[in-house]
C-alpha positions as CSV (number, residue, x, y, z in Angstrom):
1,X,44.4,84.4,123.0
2,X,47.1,81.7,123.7
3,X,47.7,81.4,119.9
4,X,47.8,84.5,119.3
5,X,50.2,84.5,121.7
6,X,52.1,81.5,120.4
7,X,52.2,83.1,116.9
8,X,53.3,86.7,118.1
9,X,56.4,83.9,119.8
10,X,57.2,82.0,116.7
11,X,57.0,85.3,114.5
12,X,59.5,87.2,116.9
13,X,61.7,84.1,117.1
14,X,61.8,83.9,113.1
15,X,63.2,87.7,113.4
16,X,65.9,87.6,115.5
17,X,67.1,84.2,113.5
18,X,66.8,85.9,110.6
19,X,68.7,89.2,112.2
20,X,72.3,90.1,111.9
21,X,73.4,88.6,115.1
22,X,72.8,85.1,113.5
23,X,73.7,86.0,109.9
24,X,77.0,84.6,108.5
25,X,79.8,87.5,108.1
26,X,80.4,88.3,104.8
27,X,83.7,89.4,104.4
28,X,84.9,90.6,100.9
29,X,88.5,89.7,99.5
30,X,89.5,91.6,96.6
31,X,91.4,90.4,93.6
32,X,93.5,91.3,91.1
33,X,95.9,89.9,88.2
34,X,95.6,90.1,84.1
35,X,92.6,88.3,83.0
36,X,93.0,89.6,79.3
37,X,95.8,90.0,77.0
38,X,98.8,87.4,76.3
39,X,99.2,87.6,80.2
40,X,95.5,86.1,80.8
41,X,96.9,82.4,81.5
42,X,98.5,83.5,84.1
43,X,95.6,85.5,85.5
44,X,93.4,83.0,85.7
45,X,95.4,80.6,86.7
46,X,96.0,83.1,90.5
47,X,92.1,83.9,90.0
48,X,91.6,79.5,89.8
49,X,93.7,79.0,92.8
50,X,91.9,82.1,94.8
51,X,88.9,81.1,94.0
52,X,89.7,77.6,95.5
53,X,90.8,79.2,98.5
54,X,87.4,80.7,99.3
55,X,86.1,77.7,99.1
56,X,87.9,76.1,100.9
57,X,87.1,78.3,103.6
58,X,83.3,78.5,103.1
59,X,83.4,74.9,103.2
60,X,84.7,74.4,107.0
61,X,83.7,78.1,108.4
62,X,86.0,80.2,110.6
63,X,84.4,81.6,113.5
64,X,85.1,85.2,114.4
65,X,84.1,87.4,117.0
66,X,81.5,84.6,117.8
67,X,80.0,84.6,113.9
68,X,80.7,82.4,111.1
69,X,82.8,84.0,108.4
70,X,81.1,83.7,104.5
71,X,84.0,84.5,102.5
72,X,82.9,86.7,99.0
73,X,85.7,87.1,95.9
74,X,85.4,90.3,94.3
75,X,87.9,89.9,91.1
76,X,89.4,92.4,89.1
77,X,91.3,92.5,85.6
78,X,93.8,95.2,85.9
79,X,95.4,93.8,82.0
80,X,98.8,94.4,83.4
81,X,98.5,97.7,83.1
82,X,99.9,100.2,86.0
83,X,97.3,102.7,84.7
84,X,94.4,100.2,84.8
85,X,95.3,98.9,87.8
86,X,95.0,101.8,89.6
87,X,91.9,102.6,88.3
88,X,91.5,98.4,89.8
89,X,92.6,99.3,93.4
90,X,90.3,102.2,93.6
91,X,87.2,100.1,92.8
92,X,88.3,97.6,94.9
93,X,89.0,99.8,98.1
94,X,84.9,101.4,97.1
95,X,83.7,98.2,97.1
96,X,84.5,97.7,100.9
97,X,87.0,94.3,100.6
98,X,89.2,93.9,103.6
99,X,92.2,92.1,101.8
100,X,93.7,92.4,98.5
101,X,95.5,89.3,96.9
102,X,97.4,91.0,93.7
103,X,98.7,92.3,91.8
104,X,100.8,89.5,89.7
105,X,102.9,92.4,87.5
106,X,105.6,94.2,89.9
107,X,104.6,97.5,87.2
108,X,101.4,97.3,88.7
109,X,101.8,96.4,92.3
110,X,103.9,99.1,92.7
111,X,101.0,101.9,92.5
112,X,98.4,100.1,93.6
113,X,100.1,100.1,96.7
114,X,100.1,103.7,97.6
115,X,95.7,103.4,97.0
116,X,96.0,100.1,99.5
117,X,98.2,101.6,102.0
118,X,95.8,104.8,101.8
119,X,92.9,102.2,103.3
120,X,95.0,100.5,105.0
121,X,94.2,97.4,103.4
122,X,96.8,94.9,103.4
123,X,97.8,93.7,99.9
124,X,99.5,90.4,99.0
125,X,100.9,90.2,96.1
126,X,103.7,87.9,94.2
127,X,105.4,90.6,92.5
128,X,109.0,90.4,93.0
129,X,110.8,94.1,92.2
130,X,112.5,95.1,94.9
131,X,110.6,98.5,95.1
132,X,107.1,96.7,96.2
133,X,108.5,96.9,99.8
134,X,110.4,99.9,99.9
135,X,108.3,102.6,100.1
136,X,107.8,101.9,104.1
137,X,103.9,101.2,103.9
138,X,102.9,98.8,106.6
139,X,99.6,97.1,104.4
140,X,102.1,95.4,101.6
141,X,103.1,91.6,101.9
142,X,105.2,89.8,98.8
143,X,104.7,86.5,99.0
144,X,107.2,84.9,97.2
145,X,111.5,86.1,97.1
146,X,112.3,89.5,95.0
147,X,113.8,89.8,92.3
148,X,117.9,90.2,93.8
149,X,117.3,86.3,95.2
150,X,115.6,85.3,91.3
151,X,118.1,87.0,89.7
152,X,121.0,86.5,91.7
153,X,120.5,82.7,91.9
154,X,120.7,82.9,87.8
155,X,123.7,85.0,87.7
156,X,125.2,82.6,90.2
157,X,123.9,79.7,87.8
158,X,125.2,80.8,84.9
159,X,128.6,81.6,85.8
160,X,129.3,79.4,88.0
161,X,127.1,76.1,86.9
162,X,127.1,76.6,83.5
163,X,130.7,78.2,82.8
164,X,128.9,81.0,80.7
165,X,132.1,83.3,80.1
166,X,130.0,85.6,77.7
167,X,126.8,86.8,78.4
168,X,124.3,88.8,77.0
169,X,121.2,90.7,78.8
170,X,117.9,91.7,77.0
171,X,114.8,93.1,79.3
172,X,111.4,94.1,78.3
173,X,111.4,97.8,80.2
174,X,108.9,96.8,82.9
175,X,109.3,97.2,86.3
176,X,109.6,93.1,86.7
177,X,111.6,92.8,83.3
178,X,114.4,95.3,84.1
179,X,113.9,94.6,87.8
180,X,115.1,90.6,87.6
181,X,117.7,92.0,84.8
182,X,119.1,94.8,87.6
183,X,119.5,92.3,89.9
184,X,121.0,88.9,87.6
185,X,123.5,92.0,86.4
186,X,124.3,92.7,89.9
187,X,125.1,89.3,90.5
188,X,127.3,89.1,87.5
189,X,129.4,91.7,89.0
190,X,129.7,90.8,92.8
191,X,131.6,87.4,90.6
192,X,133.7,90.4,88.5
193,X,131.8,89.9,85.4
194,X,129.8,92.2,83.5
195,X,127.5,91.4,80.2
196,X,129.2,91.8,76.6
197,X,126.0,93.7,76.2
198,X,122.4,95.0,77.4
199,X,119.4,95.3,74.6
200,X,115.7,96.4,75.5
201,X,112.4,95.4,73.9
202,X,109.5,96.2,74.7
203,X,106.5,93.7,76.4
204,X,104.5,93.3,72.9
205,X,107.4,92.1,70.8
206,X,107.5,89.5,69.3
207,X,110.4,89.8,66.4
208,X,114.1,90.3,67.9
209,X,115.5,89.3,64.6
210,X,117.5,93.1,64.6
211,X,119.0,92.3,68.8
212,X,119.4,88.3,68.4
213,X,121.8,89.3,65.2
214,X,123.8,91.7,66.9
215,X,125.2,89.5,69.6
216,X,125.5,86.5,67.4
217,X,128.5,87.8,66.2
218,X,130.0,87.9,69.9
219,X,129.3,84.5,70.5
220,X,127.0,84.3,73.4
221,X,126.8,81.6,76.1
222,X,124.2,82.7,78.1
223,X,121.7,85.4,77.0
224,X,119.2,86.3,79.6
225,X,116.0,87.7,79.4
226,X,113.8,89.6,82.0
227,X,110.4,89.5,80.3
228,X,107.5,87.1,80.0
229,X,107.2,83.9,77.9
230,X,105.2,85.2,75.4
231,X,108.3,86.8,74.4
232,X,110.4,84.5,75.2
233,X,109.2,81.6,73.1
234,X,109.6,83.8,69.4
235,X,112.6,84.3,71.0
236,X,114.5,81.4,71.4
237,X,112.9,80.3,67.9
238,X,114.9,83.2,66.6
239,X,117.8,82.6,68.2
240,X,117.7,78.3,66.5
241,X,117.0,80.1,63.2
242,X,119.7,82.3,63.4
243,X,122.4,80.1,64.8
244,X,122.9,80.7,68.1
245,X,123.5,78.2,70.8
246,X,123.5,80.0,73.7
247,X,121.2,79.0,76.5
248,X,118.3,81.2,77.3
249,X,117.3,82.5,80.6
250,X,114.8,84.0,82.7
251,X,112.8,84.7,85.7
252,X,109.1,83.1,87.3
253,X,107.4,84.3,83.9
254,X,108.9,81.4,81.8
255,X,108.4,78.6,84.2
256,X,105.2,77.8,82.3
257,X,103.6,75.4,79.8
258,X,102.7,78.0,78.1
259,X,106.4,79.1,77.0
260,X,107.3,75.1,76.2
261,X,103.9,75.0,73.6
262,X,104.7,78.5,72.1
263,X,108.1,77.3,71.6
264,X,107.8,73.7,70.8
265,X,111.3,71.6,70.2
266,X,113.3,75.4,70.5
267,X,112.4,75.1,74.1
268,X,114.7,72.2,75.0
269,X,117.7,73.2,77.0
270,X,116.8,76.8,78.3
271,X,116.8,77.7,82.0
272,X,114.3,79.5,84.7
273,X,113.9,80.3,88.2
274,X,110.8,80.5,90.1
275,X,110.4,82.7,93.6
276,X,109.7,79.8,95.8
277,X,110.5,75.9,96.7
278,X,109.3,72.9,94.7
279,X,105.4,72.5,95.1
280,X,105.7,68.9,95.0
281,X,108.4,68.4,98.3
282,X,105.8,69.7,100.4
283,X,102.9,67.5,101.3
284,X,100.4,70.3,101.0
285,X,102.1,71.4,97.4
286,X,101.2,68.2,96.3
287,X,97.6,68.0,97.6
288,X,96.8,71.5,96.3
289,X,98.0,70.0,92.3
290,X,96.1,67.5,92.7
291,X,92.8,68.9,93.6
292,X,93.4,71.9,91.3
293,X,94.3,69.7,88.1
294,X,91.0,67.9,89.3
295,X,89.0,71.1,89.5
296,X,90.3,73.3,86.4
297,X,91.4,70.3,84.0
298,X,94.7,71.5,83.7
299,X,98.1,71.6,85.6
300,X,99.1,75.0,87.9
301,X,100.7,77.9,85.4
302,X,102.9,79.8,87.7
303,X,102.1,81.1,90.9
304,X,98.3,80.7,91.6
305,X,99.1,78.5,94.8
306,X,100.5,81.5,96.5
307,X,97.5,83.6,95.9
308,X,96.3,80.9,97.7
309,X,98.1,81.1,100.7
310,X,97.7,84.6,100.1
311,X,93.5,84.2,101.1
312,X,95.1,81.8,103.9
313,X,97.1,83.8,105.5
314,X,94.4,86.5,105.5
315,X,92.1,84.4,106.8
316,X,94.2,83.0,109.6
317,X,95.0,87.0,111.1
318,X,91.0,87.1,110.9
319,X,90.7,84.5,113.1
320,X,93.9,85.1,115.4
321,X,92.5,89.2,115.6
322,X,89.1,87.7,116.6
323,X,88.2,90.2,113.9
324,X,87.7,90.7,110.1
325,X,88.1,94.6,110.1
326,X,91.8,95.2,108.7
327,X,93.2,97.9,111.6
328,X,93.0,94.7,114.2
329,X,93.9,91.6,111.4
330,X,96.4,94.0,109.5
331,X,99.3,93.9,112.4
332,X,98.8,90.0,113.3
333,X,99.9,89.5,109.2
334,X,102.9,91.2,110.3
335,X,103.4,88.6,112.7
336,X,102.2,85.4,110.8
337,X,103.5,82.3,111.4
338,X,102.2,80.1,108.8
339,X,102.7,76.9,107.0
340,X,101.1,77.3,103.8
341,X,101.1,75.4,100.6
342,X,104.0,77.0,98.9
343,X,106.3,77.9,102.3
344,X,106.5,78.5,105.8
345,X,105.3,82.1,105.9
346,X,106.7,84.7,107.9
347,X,107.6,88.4,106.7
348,X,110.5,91.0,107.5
349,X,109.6,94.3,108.7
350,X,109.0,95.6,104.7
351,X,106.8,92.9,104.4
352,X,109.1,90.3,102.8
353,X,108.9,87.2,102.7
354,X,112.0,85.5,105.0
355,X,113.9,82.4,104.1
356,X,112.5,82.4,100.1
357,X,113.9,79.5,98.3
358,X,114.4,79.8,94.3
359,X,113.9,77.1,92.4
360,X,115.8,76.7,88.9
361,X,114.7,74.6,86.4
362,X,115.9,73.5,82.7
363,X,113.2,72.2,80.0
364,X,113.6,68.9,79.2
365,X,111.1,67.0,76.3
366,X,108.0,68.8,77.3
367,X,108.7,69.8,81.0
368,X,110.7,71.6,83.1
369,X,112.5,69.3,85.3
370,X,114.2,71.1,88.5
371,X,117.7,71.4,88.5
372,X,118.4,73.1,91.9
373,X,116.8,74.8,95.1
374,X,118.5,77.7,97.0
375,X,117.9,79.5,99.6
């Protein structure tokens, strides 16, 4: 009878274990950038750096509401497109993630916003059109500077750095290509200049032969472009072939390695500017290239290491809330105070980011060496 006893004991003591007050609590972070297309490199290299974030976290467990946290990705490729990506944030919102780090394309953040806002499920994202944060939902969070302080700081640059007296403007017609043109244009005319002239492509161009000839014959200092680097590397090949020294320029999406192997020797000498500070003057910047270059066997692309803070940040509310359900964690990101890899993180009442350095940069031999950091 006593072992019967002692069984019925051990059996019951298995089951509770075993029941959801001592189970881990799996909380699901959602996901979302291009992971196909000519924009894949830089999707993967946010779903690389996301990816190290939860493991991060699964490796030293945060404790909430008296239950260790088991962090679960659940990634997404919206293919840049505004259309798939809604069809993105809807799958994500049904498959019950509390968070949202994405989307990378402003074109796609935009309306995947309204869905998020809907659940109110806050979304993180590095897109950097002004319009992200001005629609007055409280669930959006840019974590990186918008496109008036990219494309100011270039306007700024080029006028008053580089002496450009005539400059030409050519953007892609999405909402992050005509967005960082709006704003380097707006710039140009708070200094009483205005571009000889504006030309649009489109974002799967890859012959401007017909725009580049055009403003040869105005003899261009500067000719900026809001658009990718896919783009922009034919581009500036074009423009050597054709005779025209102007310097190129352009937001975040041609600060990558990608643009410098695309355009090979052609990419000497033209100019970018990146929403955020140099990774490497910050102690955790350089930690995080380190291990990621370790991990992944290649350097960082563009802006994976905020999606990390991004999952950080999250993470960090969770804990502060004492809870992983978005209605209590949701207000506390409103409040963060964090020092993350990229920045010191802390966000304006629209959910931007406050004091967002730019860093501008110029390709020298096979790199882009930095060539100043305003704030």
């Amino acid at each position: 009878m006593k072992q019967q006893q002692l069984a019925v004991w051990v059996a019951g003591a298995v089951l509770a274990m075993s029941s959801p007050a001592f189970a881990d609590t799996v909380v699901k972070i959602g996901f979302a950038s291009p992971m196909s297309g000519p924009q894949a490199h830089y999707g993967k290299d946010n779903e690389n750096a996301t990816r190290m974030a939860i493991d991060d976290l699964n490796a030293k467990p945060i404790t909430v509401a008296g239950q260790k946290v088991k962090f679960e990705l659940v990634s997404e490729d919206d293919q840049a497109d505004p259309r798939v990506g809604t069809q993105v944030a809807q799958r994500l919102v049904d498959a019950g993630v509390k968070a949202v780090i994405g989307h990378f394309n402003s074109g796609v953040s935009i309306p995947a916003s309204r869905i998020y806002s809907d659940a109110g499920i806050p979304q993180l994202s590095v897109s950097t059109n002004p319009a992200y944060t001005t629609s007055g939902y409280k669930t959006t969070f840019r974590l990186v500077g918008s496109d008036s302080q990219i494309g100011g700081s270039l306007g700024r640059y080029a006028v008053m750095q580089l002496k450009a007296q005539r400059i030409a403007v050519i953007d892609d017609r999405t909402a992050y290509g005509q967005g960082i043109a709006d704003e380097f244009v707006k710039a140009l005319a708070g200094m009483g200049k205005k571009p000889f002239k504006r030309e649009y492509t489109n974002d799967k161009a890859t012959d401007f032969t017909a725009i580049l000839t055009a403003l040869k014959a105005q003899n261009p200092d500067v000719i900026f472009y809001g658009g990718a680097d896919a783009q922009a590397a034919p581009m500036t090949r074009q423009m050597k072939r054709l005779g025209i020294n102007a310097r190129l320029m352009g937001g975040d999406m041609l600060n990558t390695p990608t643009f410098i192997q695309l355009a090979g020797a052609d990419a000497v000498g033209h100019y970018s500017a990146v929403a955020g500070g140099e990774l490497g003057s910050r102690p955790a910047g350089k930690d995080f290239e380190s291990r990621y270059k370790a991990r992944f066997k290649q350097d960082v692309v563009l802006l994976g290491p905020q999606f990390y803070d991004g999952v950080m940040i999250v993470a960090d509310a969770m804990k502060r809330a004492n809870s992983t359900e978005p209605a209590k964690f949701l207000p506390l990101i409103a409040k963060t105070a964090f020092k993350g890899v990229t920045a010191d993180f802390s966000f304006d009442a629209a959910g931007n980011l406050k004091n967002a350095p730019v860093t501008i940069s110029q390709v020298e031999g096979n790199d882009w060496k930095v060539k100043s950091v305003v704030q």
